[in-house]
N, C-alpha and C positions, 0 to 999 in steps of 0.2 A: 412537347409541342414548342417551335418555335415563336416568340413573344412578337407579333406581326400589330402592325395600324395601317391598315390602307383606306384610300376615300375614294367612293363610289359616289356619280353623279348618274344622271339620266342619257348621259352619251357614252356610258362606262362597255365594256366590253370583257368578260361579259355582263349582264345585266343587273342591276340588285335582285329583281326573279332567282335567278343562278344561283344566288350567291345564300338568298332566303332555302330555296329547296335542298341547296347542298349542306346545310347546315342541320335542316331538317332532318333529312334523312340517314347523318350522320350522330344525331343526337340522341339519347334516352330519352331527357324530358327540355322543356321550354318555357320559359317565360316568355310574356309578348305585352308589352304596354302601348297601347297607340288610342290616341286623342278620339281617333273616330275612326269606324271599319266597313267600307263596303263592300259587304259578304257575297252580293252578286259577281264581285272583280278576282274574287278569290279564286284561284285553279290549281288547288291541289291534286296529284295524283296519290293512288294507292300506295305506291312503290316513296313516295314522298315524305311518307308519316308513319310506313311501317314500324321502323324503330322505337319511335314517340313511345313512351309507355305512360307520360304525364306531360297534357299542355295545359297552361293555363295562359288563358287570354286577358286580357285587365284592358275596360274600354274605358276612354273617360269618361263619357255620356253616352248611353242607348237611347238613340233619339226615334220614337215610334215611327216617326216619316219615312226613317234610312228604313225600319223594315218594311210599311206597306210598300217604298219604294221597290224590295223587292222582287215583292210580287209583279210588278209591271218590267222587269228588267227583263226584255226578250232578250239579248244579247249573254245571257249566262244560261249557254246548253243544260239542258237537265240531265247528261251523264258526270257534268263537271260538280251540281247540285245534290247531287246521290253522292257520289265520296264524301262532299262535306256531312251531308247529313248523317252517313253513315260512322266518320270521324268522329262527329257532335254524338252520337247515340252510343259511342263504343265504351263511355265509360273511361277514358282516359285524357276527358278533355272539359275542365272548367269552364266555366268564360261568367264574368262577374262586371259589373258597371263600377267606377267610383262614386259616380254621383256627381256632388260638390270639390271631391276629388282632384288635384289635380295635377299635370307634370309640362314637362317641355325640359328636350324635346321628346318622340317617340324613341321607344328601346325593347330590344329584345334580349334576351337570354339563351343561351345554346348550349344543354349540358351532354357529354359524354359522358361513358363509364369509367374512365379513367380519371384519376386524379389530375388537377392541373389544362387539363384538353378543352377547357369552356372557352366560350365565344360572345362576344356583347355587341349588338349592330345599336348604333344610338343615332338618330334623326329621322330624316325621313323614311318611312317603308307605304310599299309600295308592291304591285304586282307589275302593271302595266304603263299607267302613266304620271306620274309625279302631279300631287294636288295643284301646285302651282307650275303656269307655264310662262312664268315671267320673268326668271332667270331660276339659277342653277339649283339644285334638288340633292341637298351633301347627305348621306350616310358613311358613319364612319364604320370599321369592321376595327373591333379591338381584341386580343385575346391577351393579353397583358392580365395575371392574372390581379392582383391589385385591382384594377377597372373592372374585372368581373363580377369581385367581389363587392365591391360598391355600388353597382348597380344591383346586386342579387338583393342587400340588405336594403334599398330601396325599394326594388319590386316587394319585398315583404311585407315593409311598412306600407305598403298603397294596397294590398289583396288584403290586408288584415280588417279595413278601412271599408271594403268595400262590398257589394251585395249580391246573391247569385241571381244571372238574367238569362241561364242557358233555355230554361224552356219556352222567353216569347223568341229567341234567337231561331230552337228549332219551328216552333210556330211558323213564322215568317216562313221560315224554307220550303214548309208541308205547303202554306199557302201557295207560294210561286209556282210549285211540280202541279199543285192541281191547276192553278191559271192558266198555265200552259199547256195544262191535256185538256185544257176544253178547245 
């Protein structure tokens, strides 16, 4: 793999979206550290996460609000809710809070089968609109293996730290699918 850094904002073309699912689904497994996650904004496909054979998620806080929130989120289809659910249920998907925990900025991890072929997106992530709209929203895309490495051996030290929250995560979700079939 050639050793690339490009920066990706919210006017990038294509998208950080793009750039997350193509990583995705060229990946074995994943790390993903992010501050806070709104799982209603999430729109993974099947085809997306086939590959995945290990993700682990690392929030920094699981804040109860973010999930009653969403159960009230009409704006997340419940066919795009069924993949996650069904991703979260498959057995190859952690997802842990820190707590007290903490980082900055947000970072992901993107591993292949191949030696060397890893990927580290570090700032903002995102599906559709950057938290803040008050100027620019930088993720950087690193594969430099060095950076990879350094972030990998931080994501370890922060999961090691921290506590499993998958089942009020799928909670939340069962919530939502039934809110919405009434």
């Amino acid at each position: 793999m050639i050793t690339m850094c490009m920066l990706i904002d919210e006017t990038s073309a294509p998208p950080l979206r793009a750039h997350i699912t193509r990583l995705l689904a060229c990946s074995t497994a994943s790390d993903i550290a992010v501050g806070s996650i709104r799982l209603a904004g999430l729109d993974l496909t099947a085809a997306d996460v086939r590959s995945v054979r290990r993700c682990r998620i690392l929030i920094g806080r699981l804040d109860a609000s973010a999930l009653v929130d969403l159960g009230r989120d009409s704006r997340a289809p419940n066919a795009r809710m069924e993949t996650l659910l069904d991703f979260l249920k498959s057995g190859r998907v952690q997802v842990r809070s820190a707590g007290i925990g903490a980082w900055s900025p947000d970072f992901s991890l993107y591993h292949r089968a191949a030696p060397g072929e890893s990927a580290c997106l570090v700032g903002a992530h995102y599906f559709h609109e950057p938290l803040s709209s008050h100027g620019p929203s930088f993720t950087v895309l690193l594969t430099d293996p060095a950076a990879v490495t350094t972030a990998a051996a931080r994501f370890e030290r922060l999961w090691r730290r921290s506590h499993d929250v998958i089942e009020p995560v799928i909670g939340a979700i069962r919530q939502r699918q039934s809110f919405c079939a009434l």
